[in-house]
TIRO-2110 file (N, C-alpha, C; in Angstrom, 1 decimal):
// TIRO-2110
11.5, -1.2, -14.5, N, 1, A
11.2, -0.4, -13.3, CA, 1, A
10.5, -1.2, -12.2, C, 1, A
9.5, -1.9, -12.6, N, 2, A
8.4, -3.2, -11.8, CA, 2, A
9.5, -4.1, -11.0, C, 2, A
10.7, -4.5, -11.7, N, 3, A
11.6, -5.6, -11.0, CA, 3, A
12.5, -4.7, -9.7, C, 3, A
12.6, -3.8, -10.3, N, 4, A
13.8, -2.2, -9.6, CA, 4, A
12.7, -2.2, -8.5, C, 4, A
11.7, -1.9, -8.4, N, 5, A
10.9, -1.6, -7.1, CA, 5, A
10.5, -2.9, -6.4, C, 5, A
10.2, -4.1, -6.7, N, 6, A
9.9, -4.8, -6.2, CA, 6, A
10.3, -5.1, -4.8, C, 6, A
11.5, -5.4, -4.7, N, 7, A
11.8, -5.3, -2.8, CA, 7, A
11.1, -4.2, -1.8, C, 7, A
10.9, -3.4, -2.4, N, 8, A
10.4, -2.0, -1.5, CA, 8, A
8.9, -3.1, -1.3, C, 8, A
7.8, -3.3, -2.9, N, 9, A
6.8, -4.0, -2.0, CA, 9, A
6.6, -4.6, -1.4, C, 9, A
7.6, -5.7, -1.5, N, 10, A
7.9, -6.7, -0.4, CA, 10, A
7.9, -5.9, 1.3, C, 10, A
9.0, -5.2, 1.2, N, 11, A
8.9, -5.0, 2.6, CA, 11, A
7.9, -3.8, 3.1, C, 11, A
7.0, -3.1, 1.9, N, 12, A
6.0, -2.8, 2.6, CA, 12, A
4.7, -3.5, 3.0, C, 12, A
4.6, -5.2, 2.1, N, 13, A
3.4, -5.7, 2.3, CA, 13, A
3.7, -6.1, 3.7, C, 13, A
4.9, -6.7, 3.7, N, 14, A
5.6, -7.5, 5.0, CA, 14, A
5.3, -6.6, 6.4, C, 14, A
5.6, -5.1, 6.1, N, 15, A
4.6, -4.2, 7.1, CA, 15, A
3.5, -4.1, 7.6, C, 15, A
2.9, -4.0, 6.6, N, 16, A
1.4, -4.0, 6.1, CA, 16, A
0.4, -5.0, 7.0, C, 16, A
1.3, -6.4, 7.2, N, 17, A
0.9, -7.3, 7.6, CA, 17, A
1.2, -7.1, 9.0, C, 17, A
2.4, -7.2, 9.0, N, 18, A
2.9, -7.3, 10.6, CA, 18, A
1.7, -6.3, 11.5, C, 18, A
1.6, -4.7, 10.9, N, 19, A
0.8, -3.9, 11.0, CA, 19, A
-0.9, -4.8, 11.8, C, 19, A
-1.3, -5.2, 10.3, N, 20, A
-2.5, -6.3, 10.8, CA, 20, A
-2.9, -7.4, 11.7, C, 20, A
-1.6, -7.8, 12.0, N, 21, A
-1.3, -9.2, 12.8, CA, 21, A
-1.6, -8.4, 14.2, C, 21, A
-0.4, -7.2, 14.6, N, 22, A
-0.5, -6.6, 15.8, CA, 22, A
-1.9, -6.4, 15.9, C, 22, A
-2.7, -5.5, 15.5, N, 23, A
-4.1, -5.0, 15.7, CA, 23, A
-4.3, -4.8, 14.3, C, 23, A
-5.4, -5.5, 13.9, N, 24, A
-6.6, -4.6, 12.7, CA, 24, A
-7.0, -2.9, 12.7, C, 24, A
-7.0, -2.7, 13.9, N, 25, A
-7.4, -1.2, 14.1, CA, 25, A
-6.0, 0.2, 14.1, C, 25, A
-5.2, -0.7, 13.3, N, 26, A
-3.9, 0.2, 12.8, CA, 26, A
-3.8, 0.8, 11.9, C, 26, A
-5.1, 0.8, 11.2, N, 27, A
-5.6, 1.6, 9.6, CA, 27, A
-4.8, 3.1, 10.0, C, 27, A
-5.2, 3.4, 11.1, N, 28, A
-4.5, 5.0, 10.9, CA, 28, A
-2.5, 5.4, 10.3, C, 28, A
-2.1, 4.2, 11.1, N, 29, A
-0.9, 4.4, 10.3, CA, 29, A
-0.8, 3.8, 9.1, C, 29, A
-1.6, 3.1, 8.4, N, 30, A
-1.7, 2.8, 6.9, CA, 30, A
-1.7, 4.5, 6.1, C, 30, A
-2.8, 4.6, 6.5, N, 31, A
-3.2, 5.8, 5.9, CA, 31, A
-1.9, 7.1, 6.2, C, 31, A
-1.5, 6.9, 7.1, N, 32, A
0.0, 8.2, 7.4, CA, 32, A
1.3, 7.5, 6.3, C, 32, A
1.2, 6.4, 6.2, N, 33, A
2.1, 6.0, 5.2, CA, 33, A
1.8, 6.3, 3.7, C, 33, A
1.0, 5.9, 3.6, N, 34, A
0.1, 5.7, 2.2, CA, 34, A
0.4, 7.5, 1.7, C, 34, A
0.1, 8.1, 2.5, N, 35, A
-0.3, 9.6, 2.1, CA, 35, A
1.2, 10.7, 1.8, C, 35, A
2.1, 10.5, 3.3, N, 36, A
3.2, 11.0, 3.9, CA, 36, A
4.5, 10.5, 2.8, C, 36, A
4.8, 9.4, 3.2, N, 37, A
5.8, 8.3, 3.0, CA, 37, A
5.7, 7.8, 1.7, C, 37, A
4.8, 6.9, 1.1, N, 38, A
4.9, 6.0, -0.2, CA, 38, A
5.0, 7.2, -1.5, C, 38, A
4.0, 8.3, -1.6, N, 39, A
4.4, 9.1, -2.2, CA, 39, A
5.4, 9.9, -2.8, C, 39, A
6.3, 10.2, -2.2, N, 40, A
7.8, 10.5, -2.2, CA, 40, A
8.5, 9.8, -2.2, C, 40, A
8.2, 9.1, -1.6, N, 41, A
9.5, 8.0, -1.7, CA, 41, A
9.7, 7.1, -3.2, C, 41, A
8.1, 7.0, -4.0, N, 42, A
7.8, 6.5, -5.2, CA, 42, A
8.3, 7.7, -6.0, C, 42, A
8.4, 8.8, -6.1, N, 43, A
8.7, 9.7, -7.0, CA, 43, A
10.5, 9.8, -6.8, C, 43, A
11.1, 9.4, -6.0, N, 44, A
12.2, 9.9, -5.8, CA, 44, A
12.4, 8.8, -6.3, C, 44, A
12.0, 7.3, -6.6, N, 45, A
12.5, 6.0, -7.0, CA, 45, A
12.7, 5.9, -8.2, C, 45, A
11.2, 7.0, -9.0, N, 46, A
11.1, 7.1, -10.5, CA, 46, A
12.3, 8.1, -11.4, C, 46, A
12.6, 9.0, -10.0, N, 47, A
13.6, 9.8, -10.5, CA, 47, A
14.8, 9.7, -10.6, C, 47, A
15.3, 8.8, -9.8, N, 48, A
16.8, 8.5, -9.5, CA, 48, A
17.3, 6.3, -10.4, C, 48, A
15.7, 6.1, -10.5, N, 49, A
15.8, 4.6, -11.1, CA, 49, A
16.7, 3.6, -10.2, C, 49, A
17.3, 3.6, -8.8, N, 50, A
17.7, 2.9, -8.2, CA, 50, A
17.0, 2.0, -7.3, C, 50, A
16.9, 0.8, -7.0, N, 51, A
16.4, 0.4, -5.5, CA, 51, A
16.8, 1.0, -4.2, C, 51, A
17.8, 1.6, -4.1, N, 52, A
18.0, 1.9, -2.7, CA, 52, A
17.4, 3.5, -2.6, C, 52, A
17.0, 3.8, -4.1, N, 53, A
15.8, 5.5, -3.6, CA, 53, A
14.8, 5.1, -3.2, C, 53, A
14.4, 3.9, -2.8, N, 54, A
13.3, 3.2, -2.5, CA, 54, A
13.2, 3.5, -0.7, C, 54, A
14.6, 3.2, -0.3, N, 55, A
14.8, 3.1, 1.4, CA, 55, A
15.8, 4.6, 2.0, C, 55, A
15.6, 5.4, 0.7, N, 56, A
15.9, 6.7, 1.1, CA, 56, A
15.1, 7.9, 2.2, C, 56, A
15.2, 6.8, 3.1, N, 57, A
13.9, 7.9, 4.6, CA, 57, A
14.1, 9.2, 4.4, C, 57, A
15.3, 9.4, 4.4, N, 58, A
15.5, 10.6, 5.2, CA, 58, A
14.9, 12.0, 4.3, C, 58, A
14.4, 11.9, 2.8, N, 59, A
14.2, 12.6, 1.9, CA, 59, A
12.2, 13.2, 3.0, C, 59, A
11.8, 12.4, 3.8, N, 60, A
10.4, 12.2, 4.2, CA, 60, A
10.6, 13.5, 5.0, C, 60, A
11.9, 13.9, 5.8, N, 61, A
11.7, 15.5, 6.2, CA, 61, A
11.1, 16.3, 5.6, C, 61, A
11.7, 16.2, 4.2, N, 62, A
10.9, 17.6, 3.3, CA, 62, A
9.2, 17.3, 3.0, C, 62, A
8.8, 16.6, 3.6, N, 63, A
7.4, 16.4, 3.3, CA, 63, A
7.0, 17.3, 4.8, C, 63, A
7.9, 17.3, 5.9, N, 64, A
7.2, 17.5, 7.2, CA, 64, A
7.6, 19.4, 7.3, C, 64, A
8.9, 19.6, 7.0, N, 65, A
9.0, 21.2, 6.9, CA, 65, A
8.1, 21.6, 5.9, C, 65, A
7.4, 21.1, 4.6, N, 66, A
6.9, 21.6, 3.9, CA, 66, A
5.5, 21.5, 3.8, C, 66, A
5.0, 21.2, 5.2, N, 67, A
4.1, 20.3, 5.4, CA, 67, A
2.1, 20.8, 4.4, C, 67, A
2.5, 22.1, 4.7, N, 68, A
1.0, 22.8, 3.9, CA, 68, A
1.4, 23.0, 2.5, C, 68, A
2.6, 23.2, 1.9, N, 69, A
2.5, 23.0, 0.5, CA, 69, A
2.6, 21.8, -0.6, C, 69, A
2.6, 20.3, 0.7, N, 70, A
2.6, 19.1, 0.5, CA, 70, A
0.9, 18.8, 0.1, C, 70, A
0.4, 19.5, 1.4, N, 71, A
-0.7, 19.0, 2.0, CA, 71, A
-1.8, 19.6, 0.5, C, 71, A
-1.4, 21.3, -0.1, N, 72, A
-2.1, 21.4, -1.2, CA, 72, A
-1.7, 20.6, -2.3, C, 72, A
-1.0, 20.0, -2.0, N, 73, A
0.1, 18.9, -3.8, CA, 73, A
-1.1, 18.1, -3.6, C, 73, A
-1.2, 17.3, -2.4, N, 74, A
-2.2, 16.5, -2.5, CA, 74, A
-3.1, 16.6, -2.5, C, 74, A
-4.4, 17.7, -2.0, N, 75, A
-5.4, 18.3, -2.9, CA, 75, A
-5.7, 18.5, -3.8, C, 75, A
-4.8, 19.0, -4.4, N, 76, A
-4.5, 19.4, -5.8, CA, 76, A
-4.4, 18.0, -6.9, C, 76, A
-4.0, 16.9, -6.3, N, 77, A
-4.4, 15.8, -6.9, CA, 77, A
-5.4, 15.1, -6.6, C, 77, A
-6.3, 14.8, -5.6, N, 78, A
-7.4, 14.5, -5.7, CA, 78, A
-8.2, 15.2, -6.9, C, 78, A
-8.0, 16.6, -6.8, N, 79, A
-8.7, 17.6, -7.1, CA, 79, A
-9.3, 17.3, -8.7, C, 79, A
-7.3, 16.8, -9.2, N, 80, A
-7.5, 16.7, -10.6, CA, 80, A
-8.1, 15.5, -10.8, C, 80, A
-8.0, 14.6, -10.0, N, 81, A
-8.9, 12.9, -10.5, CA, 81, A
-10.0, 13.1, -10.3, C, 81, A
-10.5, 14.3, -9.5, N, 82, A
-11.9, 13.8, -9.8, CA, 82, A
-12.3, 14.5, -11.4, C, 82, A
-11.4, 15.6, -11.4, N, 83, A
-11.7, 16.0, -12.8, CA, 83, A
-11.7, 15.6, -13.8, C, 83, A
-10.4, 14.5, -14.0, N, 84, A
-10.5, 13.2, -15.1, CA, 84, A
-11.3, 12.4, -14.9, C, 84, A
-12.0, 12.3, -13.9, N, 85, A
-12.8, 11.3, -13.6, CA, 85, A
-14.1, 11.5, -14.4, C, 85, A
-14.6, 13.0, -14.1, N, 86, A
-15.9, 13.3, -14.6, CA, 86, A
-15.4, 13.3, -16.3, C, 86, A
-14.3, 13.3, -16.6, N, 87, A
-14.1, 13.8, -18.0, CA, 87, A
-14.3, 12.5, -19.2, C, 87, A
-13.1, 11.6, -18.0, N, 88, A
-13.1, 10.1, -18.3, CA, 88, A
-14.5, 9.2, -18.8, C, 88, A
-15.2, 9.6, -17.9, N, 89, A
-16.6, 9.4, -18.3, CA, 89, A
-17.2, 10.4, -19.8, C, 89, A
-16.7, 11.4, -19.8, N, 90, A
-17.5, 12.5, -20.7, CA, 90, A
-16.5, 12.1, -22.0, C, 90, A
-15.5, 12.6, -22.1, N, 91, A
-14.8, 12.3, -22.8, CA, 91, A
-13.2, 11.9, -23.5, C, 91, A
-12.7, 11.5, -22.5, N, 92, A
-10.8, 11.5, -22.8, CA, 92, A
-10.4, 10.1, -22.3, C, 92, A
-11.2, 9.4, -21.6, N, 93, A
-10.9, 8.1, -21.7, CA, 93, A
-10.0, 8.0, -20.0, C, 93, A
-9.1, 6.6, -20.3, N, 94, A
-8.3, 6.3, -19.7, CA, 94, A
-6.8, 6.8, -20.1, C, 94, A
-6.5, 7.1, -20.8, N, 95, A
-5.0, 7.6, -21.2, CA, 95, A
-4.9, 8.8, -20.2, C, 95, A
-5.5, 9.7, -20.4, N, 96, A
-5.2, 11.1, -19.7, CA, 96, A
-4.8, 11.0, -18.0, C, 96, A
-6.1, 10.1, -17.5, N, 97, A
-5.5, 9.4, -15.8, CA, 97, A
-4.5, 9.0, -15.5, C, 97, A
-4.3, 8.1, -16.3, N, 98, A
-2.5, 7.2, -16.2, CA, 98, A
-1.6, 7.9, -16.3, C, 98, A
-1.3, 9.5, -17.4, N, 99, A
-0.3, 9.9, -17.5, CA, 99, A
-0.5, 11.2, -16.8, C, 99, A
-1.1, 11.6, -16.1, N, 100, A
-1.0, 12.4, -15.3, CA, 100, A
-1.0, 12.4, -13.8, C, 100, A
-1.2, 11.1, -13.7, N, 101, A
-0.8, 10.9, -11.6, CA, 101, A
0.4, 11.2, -11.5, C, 101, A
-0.3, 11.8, -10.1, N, 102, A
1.0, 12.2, -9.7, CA, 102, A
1.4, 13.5, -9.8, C, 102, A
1.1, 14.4, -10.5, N, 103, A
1.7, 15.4, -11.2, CA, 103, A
2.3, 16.6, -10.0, C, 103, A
1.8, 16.8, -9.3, N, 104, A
1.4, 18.0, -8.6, CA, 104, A
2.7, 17.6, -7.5, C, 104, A
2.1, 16.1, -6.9, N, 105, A
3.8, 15.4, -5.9, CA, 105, A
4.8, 15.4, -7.2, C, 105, A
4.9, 15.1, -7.6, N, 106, A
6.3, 15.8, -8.6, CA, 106, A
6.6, 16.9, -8.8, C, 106, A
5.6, 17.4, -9.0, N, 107, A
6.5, 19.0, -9.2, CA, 107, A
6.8, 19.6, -7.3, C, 107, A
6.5, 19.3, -6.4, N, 108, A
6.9, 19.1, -5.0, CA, 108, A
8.4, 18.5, -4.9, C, 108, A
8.3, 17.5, -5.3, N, 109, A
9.6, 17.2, -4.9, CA, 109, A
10.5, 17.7, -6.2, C, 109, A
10.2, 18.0, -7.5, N, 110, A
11.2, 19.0, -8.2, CA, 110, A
11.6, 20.7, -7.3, C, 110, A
11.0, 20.9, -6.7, N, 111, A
11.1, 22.1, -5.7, CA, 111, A
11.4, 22.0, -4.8, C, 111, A
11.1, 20.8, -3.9, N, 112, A
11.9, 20.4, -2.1, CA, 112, A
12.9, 20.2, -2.0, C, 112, A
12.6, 18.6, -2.9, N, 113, A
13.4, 17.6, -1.9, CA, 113, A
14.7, 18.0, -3.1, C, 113, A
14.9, 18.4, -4.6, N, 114, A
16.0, 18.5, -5.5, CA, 114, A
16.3, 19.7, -5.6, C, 114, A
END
């Protein structure tokens, strides 16, 4: 899956950069990427297992009609890291974090975008 996605990093570091080169003070579109864009588009890659669900844009509408039940997906996952987080510490480790990212944008796009 690491080799299957690799071009996509590529051409988001390649952005990333360009991003930086133009002005340093472009953080704000990092962060509309990061949040909006890389999320869905990473779930739709895990789902379909192709490189080109990587440069699937057009799936990024359903993030914008759906835009407040996106916006709780992603609350709803902070929500839960910090709760592994405190637990992580207390008691469940690292396993439970790893296999649960993400959860909440998944079941989003099992209801949107499929």
């Amino acid at each position: 899956m690491f080799l299957k996605a690799l071009p996509f990093v590529l051409v988001y570091m390649l952005f990333l950069g360009i991003l930086d080169t133009i002005n340093p003070w472009l953080g704000l579109i990092k962060i509309f990427t990061g949040l909006f864009v890389i999320p869905i588009l990473a779930i739709n890659f895990i789902n379909k297992e192709t490189v080109s669900s990587f440069f699937e844009f057009g799936i990024v509408k359903y993030v914008f009609t759906n835009l407040g039940d996106y916006i709780v997906a992603i609350l709803k996952e902070i929500l839960l890291q910090l709760i592994f987080f405190i637990m992580w510490i207390i008691l469940v480790s690292l396993p439970a974090g790893s296999f649960t990212r993400n959860i909440f944008l998944a079941d989003f796009y099992r209801r949107r975008v499929k």
